[in-house]
N, CA and C atoms of all chains as a GROMACS GRO file, in nm:
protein
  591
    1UNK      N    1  14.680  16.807   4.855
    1UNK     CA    2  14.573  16.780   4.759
    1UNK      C    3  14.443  16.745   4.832
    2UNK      N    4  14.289  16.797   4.790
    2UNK     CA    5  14.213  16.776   4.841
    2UNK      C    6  14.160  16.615   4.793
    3UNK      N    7  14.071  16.545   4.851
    3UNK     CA    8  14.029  16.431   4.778
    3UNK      C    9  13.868  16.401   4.808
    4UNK      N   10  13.804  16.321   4.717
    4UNK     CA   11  13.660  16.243   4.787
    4UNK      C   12  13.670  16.138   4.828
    5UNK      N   13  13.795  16.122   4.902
    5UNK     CA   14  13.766  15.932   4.925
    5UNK      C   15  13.694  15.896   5.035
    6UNK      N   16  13.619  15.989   5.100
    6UNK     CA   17  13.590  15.927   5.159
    6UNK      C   18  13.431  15.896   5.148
    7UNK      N   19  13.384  16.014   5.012
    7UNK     CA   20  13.256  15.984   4.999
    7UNK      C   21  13.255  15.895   4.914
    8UNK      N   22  13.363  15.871   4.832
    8UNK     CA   23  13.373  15.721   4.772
    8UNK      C   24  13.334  15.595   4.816
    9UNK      N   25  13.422  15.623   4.969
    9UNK     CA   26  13.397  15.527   5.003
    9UNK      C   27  13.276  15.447   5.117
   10UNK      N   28  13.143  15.594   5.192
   10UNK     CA   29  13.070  15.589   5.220
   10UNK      C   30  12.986  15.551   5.101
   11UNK      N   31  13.008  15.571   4.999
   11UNK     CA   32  12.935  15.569   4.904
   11UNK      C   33  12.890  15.389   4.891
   12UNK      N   34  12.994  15.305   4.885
   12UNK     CA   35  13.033  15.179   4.878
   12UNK      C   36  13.022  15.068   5.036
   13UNK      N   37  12.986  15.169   5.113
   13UNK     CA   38  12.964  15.155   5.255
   13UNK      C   39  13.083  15.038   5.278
   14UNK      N   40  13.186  15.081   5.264
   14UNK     CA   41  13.326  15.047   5.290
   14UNK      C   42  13.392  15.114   5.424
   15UNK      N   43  13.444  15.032   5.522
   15UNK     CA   44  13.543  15.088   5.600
   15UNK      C   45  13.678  15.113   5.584
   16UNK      N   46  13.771  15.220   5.650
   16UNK     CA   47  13.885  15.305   5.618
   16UNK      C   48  13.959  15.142   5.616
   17UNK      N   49  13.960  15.043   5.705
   17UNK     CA   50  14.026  14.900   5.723
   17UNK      C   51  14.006  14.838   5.587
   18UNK      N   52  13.836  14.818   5.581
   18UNK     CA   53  13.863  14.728   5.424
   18UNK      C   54  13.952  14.798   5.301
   19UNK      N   55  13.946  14.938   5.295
   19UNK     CA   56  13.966  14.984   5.160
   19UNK      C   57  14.122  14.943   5.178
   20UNK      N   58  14.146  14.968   5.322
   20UNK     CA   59  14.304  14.938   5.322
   20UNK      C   60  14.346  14.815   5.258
   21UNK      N   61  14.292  14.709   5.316
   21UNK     CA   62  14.309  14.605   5.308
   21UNK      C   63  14.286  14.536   5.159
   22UNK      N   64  14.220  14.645   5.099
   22UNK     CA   65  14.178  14.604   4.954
   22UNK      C   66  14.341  14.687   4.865
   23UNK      N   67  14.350  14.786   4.901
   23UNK     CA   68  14.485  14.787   4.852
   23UNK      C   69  14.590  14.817   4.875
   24UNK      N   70  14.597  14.690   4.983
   24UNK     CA   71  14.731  14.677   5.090
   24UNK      C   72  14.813  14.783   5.077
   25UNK      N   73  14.743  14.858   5.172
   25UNK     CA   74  14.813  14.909   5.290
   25UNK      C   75  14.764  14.973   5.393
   26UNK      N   76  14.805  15.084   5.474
   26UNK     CA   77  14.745  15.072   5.612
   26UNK      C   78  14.644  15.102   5.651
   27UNK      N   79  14.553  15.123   5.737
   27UNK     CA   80  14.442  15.201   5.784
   27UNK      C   81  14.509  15.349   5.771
   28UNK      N   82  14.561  15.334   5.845
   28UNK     CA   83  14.667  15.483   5.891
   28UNK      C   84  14.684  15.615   5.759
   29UNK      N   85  14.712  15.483   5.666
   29UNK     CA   86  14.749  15.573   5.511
   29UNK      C   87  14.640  15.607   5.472
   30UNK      N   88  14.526  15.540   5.462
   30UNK     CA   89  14.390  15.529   5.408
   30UNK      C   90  14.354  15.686   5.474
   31UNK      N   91  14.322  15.684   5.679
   31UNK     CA   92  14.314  15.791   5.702
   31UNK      C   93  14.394  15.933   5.711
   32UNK      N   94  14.527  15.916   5.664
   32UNK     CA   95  14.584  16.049   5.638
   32UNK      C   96  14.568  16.106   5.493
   33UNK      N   97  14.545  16.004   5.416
   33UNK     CA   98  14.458  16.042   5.283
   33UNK      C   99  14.390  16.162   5.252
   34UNK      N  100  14.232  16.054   5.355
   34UNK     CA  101  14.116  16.130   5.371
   34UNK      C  102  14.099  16.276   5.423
   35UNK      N  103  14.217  16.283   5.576
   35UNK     CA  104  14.251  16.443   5.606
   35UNK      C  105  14.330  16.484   5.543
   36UNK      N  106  14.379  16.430   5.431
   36UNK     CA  107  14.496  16.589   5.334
   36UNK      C  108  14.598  16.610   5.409
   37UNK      N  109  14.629  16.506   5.481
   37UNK     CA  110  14.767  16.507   5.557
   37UNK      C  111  14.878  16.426   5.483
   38UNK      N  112  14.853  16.357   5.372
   38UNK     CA  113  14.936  16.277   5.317
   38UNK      C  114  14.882  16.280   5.176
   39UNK      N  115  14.963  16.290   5.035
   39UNK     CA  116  14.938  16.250   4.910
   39UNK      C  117  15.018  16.128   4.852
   40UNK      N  118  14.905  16.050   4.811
   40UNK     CA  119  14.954  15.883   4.759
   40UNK      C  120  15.023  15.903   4.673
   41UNK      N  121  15.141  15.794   4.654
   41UNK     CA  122  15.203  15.787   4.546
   41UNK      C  123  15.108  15.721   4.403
   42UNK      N  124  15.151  15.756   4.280
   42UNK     CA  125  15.090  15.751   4.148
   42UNK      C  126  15.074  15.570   4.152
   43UNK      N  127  15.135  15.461   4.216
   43UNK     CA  128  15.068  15.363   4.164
   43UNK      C  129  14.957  15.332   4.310
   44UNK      N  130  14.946  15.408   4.433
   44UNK     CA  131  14.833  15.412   4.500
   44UNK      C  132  14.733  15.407   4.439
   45UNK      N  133  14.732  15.609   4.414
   45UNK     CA  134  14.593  15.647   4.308
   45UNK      C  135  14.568  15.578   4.227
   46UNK      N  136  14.634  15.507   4.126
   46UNK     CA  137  14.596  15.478   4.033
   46UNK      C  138  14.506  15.326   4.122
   47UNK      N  139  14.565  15.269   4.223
   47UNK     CA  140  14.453  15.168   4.232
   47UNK      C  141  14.352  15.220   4.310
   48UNK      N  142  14.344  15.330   4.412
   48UNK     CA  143  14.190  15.375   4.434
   48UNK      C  144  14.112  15.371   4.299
   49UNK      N  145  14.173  15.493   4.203
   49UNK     CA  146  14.087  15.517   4.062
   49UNK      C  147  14.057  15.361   4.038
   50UNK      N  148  14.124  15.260   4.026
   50UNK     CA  149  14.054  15.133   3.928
   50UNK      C  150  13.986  15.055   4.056
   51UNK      N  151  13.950  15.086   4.181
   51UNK     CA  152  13.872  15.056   4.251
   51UNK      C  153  13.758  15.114   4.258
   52UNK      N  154  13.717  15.236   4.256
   52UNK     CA  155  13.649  15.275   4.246
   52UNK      C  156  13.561  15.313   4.113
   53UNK      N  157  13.672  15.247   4.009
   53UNK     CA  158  13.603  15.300   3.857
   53UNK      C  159  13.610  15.434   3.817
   54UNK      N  160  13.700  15.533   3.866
   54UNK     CA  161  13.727  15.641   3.843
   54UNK      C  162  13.840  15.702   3.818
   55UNK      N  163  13.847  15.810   3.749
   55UNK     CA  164  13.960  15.875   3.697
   55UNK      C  165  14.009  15.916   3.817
   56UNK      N  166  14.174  15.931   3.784
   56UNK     CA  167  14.253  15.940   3.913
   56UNK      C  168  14.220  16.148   3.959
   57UNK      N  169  14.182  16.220   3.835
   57UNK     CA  170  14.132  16.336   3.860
   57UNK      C  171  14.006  16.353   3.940
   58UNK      N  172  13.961  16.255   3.905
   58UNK     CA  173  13.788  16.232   3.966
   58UNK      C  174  13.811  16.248   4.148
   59UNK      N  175  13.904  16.142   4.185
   59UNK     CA  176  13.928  16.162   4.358
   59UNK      C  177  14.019  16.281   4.350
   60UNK      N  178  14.091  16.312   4.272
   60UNK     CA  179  14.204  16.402   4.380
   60UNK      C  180  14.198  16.538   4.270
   61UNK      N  181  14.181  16.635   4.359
   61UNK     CA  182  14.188  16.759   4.288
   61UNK      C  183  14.282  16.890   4.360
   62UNK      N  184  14.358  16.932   4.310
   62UNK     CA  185  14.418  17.030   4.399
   62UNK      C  186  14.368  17.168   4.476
   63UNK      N  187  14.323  15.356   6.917
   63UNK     CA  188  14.359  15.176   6.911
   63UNK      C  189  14.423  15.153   6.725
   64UNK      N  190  14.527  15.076   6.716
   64UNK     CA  191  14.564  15.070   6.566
   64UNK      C  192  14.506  14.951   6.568
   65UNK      N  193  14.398  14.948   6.480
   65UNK     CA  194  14.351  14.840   6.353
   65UNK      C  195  14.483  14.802   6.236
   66UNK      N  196  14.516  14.692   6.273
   66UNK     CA  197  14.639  14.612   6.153
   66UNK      C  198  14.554  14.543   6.093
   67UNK      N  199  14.615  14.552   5.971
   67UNK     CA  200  14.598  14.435   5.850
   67UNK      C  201  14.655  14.352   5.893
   68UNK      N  202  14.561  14.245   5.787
   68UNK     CA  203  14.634  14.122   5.767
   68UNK      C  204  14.811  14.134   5.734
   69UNK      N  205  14.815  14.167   5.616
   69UNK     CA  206  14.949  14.203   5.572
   69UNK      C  207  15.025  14.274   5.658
   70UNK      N  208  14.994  14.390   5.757
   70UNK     CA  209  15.104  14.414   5.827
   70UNK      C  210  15.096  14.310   5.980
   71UNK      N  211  15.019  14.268   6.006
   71UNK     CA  212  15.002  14.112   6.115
   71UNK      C  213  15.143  14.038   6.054
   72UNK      N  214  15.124  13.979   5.937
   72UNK     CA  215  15.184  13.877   5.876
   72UNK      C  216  15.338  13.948   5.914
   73UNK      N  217  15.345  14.087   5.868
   73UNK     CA  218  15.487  14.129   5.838
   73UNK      C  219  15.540  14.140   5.980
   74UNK      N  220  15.500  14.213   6.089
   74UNK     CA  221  15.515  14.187   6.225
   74UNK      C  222  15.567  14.054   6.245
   75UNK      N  223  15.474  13.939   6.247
   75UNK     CA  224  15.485  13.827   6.293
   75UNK      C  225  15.642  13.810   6.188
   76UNK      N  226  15.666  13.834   6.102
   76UNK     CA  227  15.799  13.776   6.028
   76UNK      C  228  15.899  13.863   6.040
   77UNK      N  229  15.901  13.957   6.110
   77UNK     CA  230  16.011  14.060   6.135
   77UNK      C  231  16.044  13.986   6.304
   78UNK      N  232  15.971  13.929   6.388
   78UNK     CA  233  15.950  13.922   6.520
   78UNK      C  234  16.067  13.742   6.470
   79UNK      N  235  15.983  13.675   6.435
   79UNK     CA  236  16.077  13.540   6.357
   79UNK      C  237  16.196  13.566   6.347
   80UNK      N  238  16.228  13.695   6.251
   80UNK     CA  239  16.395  13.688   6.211
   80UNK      C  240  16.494  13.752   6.324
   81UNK      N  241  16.396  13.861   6.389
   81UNK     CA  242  16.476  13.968   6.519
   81UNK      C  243  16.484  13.902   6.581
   82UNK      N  244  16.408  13.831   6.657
   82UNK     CA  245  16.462  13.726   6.801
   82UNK      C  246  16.556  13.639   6.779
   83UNK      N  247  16.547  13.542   6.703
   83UNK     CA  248  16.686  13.480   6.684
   83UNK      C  249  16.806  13.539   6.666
   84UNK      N  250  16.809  13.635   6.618
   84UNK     CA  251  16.906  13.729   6.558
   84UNK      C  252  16.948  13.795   6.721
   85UNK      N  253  16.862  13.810   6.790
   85UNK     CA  254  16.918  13.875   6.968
   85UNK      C  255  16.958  13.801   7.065
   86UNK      N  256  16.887  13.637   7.073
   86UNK     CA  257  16.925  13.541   7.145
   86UNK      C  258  17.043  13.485   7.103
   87UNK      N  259  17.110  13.524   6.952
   87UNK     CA  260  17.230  13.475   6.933
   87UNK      C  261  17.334  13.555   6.975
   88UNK      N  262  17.282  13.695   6.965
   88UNK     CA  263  17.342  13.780   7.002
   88UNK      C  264  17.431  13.807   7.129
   89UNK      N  265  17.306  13.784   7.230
   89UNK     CA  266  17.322  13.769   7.361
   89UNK      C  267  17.466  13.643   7.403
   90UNK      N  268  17.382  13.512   7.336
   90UNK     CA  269  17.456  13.434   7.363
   90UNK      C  270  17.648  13.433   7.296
   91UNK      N  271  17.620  13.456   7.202
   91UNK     CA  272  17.789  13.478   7.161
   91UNK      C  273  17.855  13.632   7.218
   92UNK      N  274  17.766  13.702   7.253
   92UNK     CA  275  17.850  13.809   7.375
   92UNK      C  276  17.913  13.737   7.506
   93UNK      N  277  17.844  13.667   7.550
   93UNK     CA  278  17.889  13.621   7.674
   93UNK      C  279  17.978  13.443   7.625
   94UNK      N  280  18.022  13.461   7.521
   94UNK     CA  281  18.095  13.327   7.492
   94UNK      C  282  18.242  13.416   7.436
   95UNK      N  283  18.247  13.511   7.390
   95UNK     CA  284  18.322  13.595   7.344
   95UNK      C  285  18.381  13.678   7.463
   96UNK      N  286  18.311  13.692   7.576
   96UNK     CA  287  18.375  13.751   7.689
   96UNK      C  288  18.478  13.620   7.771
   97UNK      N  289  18.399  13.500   7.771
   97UNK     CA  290  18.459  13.469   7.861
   97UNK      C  291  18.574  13.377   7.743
   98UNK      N  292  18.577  13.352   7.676
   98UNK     CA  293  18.689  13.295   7.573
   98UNK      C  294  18.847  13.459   7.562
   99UNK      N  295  18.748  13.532   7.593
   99UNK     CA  296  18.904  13.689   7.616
   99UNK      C  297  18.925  13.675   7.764
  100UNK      N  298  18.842  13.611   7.863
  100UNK     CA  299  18.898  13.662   7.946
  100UNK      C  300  19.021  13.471   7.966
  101UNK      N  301  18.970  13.389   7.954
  101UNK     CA  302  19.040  13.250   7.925
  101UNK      C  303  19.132  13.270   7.864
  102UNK      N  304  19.176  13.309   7.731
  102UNK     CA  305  19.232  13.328   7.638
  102UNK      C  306  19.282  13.421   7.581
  103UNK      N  307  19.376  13.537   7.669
  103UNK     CA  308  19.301  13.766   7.628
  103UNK      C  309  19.430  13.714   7.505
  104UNK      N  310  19.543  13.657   7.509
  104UNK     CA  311  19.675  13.719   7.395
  104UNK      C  312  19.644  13.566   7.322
  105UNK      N  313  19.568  13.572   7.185
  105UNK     CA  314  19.584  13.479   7.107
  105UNK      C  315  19.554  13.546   6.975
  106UNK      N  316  19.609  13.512   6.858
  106UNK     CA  317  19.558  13.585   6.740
  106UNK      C  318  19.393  13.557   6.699
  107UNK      N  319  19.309  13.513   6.785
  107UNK     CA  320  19.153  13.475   6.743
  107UNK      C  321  19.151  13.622   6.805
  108UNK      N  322  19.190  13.702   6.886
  108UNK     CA  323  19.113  13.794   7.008
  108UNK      C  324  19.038  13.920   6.937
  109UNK      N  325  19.107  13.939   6.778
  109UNK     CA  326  19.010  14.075   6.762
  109UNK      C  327  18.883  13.995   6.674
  110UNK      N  328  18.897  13.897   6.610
  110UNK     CA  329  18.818  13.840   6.567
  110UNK      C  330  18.696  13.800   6.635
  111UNK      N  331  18.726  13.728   6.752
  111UNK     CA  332  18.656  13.717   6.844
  111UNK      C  333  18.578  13.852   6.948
  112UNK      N  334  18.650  13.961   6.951
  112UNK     CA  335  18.628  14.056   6.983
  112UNK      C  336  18.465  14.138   6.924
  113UNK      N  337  18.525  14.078   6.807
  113UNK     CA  338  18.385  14.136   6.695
  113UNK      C  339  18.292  14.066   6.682
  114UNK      N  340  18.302  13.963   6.720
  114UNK     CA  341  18.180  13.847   6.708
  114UNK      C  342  18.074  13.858   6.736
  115UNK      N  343  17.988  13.937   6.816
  115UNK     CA  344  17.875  13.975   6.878
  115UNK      C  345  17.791  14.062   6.756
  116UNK      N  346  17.882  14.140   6.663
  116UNK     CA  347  17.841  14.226   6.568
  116UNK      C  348  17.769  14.110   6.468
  117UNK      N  349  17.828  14.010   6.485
  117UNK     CA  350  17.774  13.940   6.279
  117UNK      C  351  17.629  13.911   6.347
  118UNK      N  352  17.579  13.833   6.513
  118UNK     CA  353  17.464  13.815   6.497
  118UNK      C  354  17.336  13.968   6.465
  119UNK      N  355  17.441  14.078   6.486
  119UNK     CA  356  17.375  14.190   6.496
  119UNK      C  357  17.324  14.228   6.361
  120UNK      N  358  17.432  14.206   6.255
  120UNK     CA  359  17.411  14.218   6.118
  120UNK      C  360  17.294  14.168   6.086
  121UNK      N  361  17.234  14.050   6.125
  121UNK     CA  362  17.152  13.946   6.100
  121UNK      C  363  16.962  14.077   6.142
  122UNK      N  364  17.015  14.069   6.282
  122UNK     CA  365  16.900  14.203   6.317
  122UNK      C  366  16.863  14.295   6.206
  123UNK      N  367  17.033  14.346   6.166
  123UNK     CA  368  16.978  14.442   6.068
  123UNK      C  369  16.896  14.429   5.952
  124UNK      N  370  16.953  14.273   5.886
  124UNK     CA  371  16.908  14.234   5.776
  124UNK      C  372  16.739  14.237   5.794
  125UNK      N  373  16.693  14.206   5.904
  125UNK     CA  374  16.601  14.149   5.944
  125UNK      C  375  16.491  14.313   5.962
  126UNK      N  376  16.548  14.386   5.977
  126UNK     CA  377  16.491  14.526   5.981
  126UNK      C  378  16.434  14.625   5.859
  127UNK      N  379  16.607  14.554   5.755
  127UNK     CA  380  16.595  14.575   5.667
  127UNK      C  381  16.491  14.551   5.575
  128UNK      N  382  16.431  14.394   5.609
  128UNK     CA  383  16.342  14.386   5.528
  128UNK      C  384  16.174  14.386   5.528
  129UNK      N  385  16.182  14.406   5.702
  129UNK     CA  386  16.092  14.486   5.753
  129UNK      C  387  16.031  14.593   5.704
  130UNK      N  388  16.150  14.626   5.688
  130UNK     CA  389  16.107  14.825   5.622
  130UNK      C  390  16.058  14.831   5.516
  131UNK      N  391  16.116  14.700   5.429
  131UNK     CA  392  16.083  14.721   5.272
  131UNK      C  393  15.928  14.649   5.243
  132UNK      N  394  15.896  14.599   5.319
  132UNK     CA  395  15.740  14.569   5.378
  132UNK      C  396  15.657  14.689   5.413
  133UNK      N  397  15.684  14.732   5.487
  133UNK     CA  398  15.624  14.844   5.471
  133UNK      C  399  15.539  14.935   5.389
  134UNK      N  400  15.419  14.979   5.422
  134UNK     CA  401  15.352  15.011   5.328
  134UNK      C  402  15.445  15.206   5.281
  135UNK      N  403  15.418  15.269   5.204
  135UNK     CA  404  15.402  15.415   5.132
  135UNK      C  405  15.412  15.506   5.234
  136UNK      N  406  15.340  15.523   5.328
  136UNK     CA  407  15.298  15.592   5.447
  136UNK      C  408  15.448  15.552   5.570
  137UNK      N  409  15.456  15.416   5.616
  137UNK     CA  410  15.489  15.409   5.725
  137UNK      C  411  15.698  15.427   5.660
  138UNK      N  412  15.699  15.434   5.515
  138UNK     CA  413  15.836  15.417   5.465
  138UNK      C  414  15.839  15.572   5.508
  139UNK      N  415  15.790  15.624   5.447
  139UNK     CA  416  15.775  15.798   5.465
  139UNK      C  417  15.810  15.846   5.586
  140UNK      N  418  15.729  15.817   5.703
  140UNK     CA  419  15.732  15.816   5.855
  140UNK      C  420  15.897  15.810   5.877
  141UNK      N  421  15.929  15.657   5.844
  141UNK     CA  422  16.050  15.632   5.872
  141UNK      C  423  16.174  15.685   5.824
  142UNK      N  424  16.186  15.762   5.677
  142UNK     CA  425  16.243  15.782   5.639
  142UNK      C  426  16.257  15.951   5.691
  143UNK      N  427  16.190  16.030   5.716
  143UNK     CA  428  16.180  16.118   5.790
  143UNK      C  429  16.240  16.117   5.934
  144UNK      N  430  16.184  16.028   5.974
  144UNK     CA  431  16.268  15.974   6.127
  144UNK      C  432  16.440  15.976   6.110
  145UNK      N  433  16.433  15.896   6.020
  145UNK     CA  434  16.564  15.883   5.953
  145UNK      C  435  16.628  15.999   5.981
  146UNK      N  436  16.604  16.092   5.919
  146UNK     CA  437  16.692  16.187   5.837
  146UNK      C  438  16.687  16.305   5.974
  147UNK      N  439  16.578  16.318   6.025
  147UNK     CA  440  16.612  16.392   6.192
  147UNK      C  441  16.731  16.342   6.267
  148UNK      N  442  16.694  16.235   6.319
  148UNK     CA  443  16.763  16.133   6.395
  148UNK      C  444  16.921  16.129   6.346
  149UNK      N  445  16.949  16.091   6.220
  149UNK     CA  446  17.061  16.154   6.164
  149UNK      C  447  17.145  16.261   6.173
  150UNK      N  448  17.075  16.390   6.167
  150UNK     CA  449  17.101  16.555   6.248
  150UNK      C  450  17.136  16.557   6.356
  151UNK      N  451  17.004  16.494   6.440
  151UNK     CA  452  17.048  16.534   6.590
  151UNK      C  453  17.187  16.479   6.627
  152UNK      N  454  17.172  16.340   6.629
  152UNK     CA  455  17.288  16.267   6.628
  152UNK      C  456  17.390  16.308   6.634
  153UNK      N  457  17.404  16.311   6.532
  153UNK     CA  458  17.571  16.409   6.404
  153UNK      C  459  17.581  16.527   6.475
  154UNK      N  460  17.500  16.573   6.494
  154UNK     CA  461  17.523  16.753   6.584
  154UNK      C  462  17.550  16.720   6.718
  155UNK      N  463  17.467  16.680   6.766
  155UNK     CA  464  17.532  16.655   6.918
  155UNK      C  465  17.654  16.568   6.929
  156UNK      N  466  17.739  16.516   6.849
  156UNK     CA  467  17.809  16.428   6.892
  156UNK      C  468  17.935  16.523   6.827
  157UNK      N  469  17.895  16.596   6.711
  157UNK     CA  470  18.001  16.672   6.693
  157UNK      C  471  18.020  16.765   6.779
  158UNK      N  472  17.911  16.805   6.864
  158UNK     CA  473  17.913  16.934   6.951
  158UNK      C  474  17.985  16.884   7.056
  159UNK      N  475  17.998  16.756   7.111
  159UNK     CA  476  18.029  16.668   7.249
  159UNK      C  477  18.197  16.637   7.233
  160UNK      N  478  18.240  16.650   7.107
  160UNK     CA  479  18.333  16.662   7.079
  160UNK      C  480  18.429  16.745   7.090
  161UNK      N  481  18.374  16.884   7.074
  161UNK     CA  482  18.419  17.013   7.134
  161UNK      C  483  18.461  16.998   7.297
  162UNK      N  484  18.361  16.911   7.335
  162UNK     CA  485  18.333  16.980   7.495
  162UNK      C  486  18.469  16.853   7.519
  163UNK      N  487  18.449  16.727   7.486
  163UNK     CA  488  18.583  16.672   7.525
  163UNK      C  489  18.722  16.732   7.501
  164UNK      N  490  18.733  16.772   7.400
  164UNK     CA  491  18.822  16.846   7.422
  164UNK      C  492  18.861  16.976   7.515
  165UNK      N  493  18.764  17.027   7.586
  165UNK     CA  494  18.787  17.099   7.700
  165UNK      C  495  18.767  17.011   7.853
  166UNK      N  496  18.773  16.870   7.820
  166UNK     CA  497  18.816  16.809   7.969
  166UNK      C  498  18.676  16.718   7.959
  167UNK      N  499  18.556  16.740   7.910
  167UNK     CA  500  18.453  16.658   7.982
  167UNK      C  501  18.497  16.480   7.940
  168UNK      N  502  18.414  16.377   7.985
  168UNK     CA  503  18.445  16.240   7.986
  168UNK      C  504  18.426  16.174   7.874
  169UNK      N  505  18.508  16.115   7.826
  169UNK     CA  506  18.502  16.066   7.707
  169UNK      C  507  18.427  15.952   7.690
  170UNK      N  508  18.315  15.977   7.553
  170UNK     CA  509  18.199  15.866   7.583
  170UNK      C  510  18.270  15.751   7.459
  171UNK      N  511  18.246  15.652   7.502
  171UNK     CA  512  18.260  15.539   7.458
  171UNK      C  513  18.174  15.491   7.316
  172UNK      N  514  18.247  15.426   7.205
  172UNK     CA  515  18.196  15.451   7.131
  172UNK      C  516  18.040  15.310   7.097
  173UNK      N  517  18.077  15.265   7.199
  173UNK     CA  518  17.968  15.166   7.192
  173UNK      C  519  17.826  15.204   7.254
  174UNK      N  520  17.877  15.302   7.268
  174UNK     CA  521  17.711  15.375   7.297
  174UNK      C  522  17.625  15.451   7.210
  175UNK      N  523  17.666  15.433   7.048
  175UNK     CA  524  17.641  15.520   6.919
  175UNK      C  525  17.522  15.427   6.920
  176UNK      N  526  17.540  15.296   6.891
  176UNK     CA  527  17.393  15.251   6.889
  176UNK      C  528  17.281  15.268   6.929
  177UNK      N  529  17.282  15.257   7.062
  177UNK     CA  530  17.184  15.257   7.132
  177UNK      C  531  17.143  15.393   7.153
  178UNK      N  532  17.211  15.495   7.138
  178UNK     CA  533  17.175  15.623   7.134
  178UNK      C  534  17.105  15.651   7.003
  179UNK      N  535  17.148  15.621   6.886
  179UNK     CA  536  17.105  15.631   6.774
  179UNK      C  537  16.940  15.605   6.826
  180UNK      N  538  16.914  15.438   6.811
  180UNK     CA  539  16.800  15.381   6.895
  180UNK      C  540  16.734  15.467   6.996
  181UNK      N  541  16.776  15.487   7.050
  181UNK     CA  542  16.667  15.592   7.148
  181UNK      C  543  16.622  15.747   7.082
  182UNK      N  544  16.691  15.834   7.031
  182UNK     CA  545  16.635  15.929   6.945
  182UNK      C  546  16.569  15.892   6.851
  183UNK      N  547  16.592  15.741   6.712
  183UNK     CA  548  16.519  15.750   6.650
  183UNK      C  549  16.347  15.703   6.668
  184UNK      N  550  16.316  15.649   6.794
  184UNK     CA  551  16.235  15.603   6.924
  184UNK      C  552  16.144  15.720   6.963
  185UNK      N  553  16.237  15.798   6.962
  185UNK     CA  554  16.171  15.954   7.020
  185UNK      C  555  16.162  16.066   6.924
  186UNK      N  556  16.206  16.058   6.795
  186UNK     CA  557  16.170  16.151   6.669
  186UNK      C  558  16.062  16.070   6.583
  187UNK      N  559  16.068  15.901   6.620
  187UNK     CA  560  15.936  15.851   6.530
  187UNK      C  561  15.808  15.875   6.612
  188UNK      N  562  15.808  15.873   6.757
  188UNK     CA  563  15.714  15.954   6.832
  188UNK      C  564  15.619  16.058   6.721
  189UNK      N  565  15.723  16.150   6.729
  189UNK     CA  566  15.663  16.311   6.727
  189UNK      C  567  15.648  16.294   6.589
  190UNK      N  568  15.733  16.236   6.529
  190UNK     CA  569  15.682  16.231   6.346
  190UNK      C  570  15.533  16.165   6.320
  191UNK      N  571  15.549  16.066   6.389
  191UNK     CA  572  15.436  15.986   6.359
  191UNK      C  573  15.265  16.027   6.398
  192UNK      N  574  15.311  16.112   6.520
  192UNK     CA  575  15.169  16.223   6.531
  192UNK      C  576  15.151  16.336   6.398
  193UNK      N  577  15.272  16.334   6.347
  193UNK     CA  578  15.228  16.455   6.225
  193UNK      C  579  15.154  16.372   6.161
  194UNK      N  580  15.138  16.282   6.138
  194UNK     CA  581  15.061  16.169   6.045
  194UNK      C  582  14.914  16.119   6.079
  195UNK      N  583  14.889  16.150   6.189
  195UNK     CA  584  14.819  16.077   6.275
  195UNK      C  585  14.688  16.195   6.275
  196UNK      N  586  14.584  16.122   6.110
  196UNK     CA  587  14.516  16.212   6.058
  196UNK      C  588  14.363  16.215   6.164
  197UNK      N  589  14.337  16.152   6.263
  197UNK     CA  590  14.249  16.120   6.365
  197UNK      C  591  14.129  16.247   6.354
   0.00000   0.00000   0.00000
């Protein structure tokens, strides 16, 4: 799956660490995210989406 | 360089708490269990005692166990993948080694399943963990 998290999260001038850390879990996960090397499980997304104030379609699109 | 969280700091530091004790007991009732068989080899304690080294081991496991379940989404994945290689190789080569003993080669001891286990799954979380490794 492709995603915007990371202009999300430039957007918010957030680092790959804080966002982690905001919803515990790793840097690591945060950046295999961002390269489309890994897709979050449904209660992940769902807390990027309510972090960011966005629909869970809004970041992730296939 | 890995940047840790807090939360996986914390979980480290409490996996490190439960594993060490769990090895220093280990250690120590191996070598209390050797020399009580070699003092004592024909008494009905001897298989009991024999096994004794395993319960502090259990304790490790427990301790791994809940390690893992700490773990964030990502690193369960990793592992569980590791898993399931490590499992294969294992199982195949040992069934394959099996063959070969039976045509004469040396018969390996079965207390070496562990630590073999341990070293492949060491060396398949390696190579798994670069598949991940979105850099």
């Amino acid at each position: 799956m492709e995603n915007n998290l990371r202009v999300l999260r430039a957007e918010r001038k957030m680092s790959q660490a804080e966002l982690a850390e905001a919803l515990g879990v790793s840097r690591q996960t945060i950046n295999t995210i961002e390269n489309g090397k890994y897709d979050p499980s449904l209660p992940l997304a769902f807390g990027m989406a309510g972090l960011f104030g966005k629909k869970i379609e809004e970041i992730f699109f296939p | 360089m890995v940047n840790l969280t807090e939360k996986e700091k914390k979980s480290g530091r409490q996996y490190r708490n439960e594993f060490l004790p769990a090895m220093v007991a280990y250690v120590a009732v191996l070598f209390a269990a050797k020399a009580l068989l070699k003092y004592y080899p024909d008494t009905i304690w001897d298989v009991p005692i024999a096994i004794s080294p395993s319960i502090p081991i259990i304790f490790g496991l427990f301790a791994m166990t809940r390690f893992i379940g700490r773990m964030d989404e990502l690193m369960k994945k990793i592992f569980t993948e590791t898993a399931a290689i490590t499992l294969m190789l294992v199982t195949m080569v040992a069934f394959s080694y099996g063959f070969l003993e039976n045509k004469g080669y040396p018969h390996l001891d079965l207390i070496w399943s562990f630590p073999i286990v341990c070293f492949v799954f060491g060396a398949v979380f390696f190579f798994v963990r670069r598949r991940y490794n979105g850099e």
